[in-house]
N, C-alpha and C positions, 0 to 999 in steps of 0.2 A: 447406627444409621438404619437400622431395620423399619422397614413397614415407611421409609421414605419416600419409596418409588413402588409403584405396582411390579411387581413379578415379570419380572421378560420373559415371554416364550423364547424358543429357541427354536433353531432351523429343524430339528428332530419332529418338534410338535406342530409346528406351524407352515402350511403352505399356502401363502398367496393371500395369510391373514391380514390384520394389523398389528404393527409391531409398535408399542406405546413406547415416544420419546419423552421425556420429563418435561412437563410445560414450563415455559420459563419462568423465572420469579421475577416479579415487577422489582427494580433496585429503588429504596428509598430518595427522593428529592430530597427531604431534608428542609427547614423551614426559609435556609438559603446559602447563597455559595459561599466559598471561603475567595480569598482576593490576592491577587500579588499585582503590585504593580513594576515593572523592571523596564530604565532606559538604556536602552544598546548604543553600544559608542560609534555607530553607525546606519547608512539609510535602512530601512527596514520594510519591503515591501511582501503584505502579510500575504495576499492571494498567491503571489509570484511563490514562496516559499513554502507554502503549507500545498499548494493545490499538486506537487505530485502524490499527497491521501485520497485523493479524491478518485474514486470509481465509476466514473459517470455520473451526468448532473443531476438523477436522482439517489445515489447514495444514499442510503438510510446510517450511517454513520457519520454523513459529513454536510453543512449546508453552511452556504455566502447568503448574507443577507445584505438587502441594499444599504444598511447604512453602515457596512463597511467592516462586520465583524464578522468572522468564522468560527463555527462550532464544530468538534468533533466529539464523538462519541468510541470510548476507548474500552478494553479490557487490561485493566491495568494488573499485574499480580499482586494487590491487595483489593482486586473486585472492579464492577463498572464504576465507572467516570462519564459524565462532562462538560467540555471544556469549552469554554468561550473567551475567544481573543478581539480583542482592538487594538488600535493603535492611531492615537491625536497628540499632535505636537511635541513626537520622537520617545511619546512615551506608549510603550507597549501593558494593555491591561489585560489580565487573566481572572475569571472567576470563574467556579467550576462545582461540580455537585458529584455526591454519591460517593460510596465508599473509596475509590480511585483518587477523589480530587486534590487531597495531599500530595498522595504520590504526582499528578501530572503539572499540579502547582510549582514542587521543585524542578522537575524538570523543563519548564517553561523553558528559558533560556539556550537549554542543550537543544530543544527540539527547533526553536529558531534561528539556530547556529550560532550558538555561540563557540562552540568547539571548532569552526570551519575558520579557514584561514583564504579567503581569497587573494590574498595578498601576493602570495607566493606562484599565481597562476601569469605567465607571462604569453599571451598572445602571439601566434607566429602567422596568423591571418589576420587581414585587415576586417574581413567578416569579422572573424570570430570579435575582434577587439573591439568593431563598430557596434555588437551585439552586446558586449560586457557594457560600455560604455551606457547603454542606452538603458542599463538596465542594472543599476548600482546597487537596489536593494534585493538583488538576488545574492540566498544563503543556502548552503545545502543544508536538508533536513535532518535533524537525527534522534528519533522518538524512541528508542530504547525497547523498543516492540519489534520480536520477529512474525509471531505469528502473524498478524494483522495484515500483513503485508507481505508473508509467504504464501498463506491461503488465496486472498486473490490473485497471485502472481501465476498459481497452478491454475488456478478458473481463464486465465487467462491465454494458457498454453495452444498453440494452432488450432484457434479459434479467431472470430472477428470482436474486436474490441466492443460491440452490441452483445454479441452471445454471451461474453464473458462479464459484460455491465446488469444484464437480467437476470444470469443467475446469481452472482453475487446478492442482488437486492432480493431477488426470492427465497434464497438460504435464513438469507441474515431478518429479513421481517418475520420469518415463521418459525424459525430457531432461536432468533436473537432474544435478549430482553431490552423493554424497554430503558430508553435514558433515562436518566435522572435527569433530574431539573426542569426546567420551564420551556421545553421544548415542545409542549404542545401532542402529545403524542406519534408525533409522525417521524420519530430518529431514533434508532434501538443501536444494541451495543450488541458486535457479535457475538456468535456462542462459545460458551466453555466447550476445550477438548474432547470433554467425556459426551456432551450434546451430539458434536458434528461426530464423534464414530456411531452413533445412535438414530443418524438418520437412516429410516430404511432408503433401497435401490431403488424403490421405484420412484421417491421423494426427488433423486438426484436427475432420473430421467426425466420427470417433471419439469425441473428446471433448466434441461438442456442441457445436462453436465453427463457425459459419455462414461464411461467405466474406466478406461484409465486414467482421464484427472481425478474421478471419485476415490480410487484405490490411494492414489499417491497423497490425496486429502486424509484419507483414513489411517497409513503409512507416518504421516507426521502428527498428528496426534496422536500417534499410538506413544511418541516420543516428545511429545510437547516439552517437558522439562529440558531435555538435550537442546530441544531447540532454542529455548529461550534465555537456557543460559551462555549461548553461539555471542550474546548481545557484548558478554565480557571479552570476546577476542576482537582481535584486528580483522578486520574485513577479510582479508584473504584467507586468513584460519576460518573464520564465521562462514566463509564459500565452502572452504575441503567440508567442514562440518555438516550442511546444508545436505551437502551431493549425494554425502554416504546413503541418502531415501533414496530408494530406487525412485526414479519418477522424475526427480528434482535434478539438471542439468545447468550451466553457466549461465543460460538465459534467465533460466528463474531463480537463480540465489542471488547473479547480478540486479534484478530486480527489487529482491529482497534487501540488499544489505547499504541498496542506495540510500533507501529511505527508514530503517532501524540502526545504522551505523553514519551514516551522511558519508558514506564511503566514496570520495573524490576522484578515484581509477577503478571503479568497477564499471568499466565501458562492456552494454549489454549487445555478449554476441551471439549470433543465432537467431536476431532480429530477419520479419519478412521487408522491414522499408527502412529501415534506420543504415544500413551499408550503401543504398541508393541514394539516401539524402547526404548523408557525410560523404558521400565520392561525388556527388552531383556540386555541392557545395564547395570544396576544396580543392576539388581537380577537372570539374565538368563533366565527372564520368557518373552516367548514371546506372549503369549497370555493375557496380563496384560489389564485391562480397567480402566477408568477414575478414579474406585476405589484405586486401587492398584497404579496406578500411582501417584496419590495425595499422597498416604500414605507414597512411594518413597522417593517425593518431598519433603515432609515436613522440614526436615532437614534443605532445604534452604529458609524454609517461609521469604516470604519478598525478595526475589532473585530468585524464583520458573523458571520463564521465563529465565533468562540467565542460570541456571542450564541446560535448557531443551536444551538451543541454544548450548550453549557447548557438550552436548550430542551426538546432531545432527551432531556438524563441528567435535567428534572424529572419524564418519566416521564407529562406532560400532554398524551394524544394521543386525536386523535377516536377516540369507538368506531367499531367497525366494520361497513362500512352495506353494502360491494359484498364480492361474494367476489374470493378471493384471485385476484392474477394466472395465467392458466394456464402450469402447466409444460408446458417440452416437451423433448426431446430428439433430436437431429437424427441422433445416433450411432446411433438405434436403426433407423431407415430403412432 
């Protein structure tokens, strides 16, 4: 591999230089996608189910188009992907591009739940059940991806859901490579491990990312394999696994293992408004904390997480008593 990458200076030689990250390789399109088409033995609603990937509506990894399909853009472990979904007359269609699209082709069905049993979820609120009701073709996700979805989970740590949506997309457009396929340019695929420990410090203030998310970012990459093969255990083991980074705590592995495992009882706690909606919801209390929320919950142990999600999509949340959290930006310093 010699003479692949220029020569990294190193902290000894270098003060306050440039520190050269590997530019990314464009991933082959490919002349065209490979195809699955797969019908679920049930409703199937694709935005409702795909849209906890989405990191705010400019994501460069993920885009809804009006006529009703979803593309994501993956780092699959056999390389970039992707992925474009539909679905007309209960039939779900997948075609997909780049070294990945194998790998995310099979997994089509795991990732729209097919592995998820809502069956087994029995409503002890008229909410909650008026909300399931309304909303049959929710699945929980399960993409077989940790990084993807641990990375921004950190970006997103006691920040405002803005801070953490801009720097995600400022990372991933300057780092990322682009997708494959017919996307037009405008949708990259985030970067390889060895990339994001290669970004310099000042790249990450740039984008408004503080030194301790950056650390704890750097922290799991250094481990990227551990982490990704977290995807073979049960959600709870995939958590202990998660934590042992320093940095990484229950709010952000519950984050993580909802959406790479479709883990059903990983209720995220440590949340700043998710204990005030679920108390606000269920008992009228809107000042409820992690306590009282679990004790809420209970009812649906083992189902905790789709209780909460259904909570969320009834749309039943306190008015608003304090102003918004303040934004900040560290890049602009």
């Amino acid at each position: 591999m010699a003479g692949r990458f220029e020569q990294r200076p190193t902290r000894t030689t270098v003060r306050g230089g440039h520190v050269v990250v590997p530019a990314p390789r464009a991933a082959a399109a490919g002349a065209g996608g490979r195809t699955r088409s797969w019908a679920p033995p049930w409703p199937l609603d694709l935005r409702l189910v795909l849209g906890p990937l989405r990191r705010g509506p400019a994501d460069p990894t993920f885009r809804a188009t009006p006529d009703g399909c979803v593309w994501r853009a993956s780092l699959t472990p056999v390389g970039p992907g992707t992925l474009r979904v539909s679905a007309r007359g209960g039939v779900v269609h997948g075609e997909a591009w780049g070294p990945g699209a194998e790998w995310l082709l099979d997994r089509l069905p795991r990732m729209l739940g097919e592995s998820d049993d809502p069956e087994v979820f029995e409503p002890r609120h008229r909410l909650v059940a008026v909300a399931r009701h309304r909303r049959p073709g929710l699945r929980l996700i399960r993409t077989g991806l940790v990084l993807e979805s641990l990375i921004p989970s950190i970006l997103e740590q006691k920040v405002t859901t803005d801070e953490a949506y801009r720097a995600w997309r400022a990372l991933v457009r300057k780092y990322g490579v682009p997708a494959p396929g017919p996307v037009g340019g405008d949708m990259f695929v985030m970067p390889e491990p060895r990339v994001w420990s290669l970004i310099p410090s000042w790249e990450w203030h740039r984008a408004g990312v503080d030194n301790k998310r950056a650390s704890t970012i750097l922290r799991v990459v250094r481990v990227a394999r551990r982490m990704e093969e977290a995807v073979a255990l049960d959600a709870a083991a995939a958590q202990r696994r998660l934590e042992v980074v320093s940095g990484v705590g229950p709010w952000t592995s519950a984050e993580t293992v909802q959406r790479s495992h479709g883990a059903a009882d990983a209720v995220t706690v440590g949340d700043l408004h998710l204990p005030g909606i679920v108390g606000y919801a269920l008992a009228g209390d809107r000042d409820a904390d992690d306590s009282v929320m679990l004790e809420l919950l209970e009812p649906y142990a083992g189902q905790r997480h789709r209780a909460a999600r259904l909570i969320l999509l009834s749309g039943r949340t306190p008015p608003r008593r304090h102003p918004k959290m303040p934004r900040g930006d560290i890049g602009r310093l």
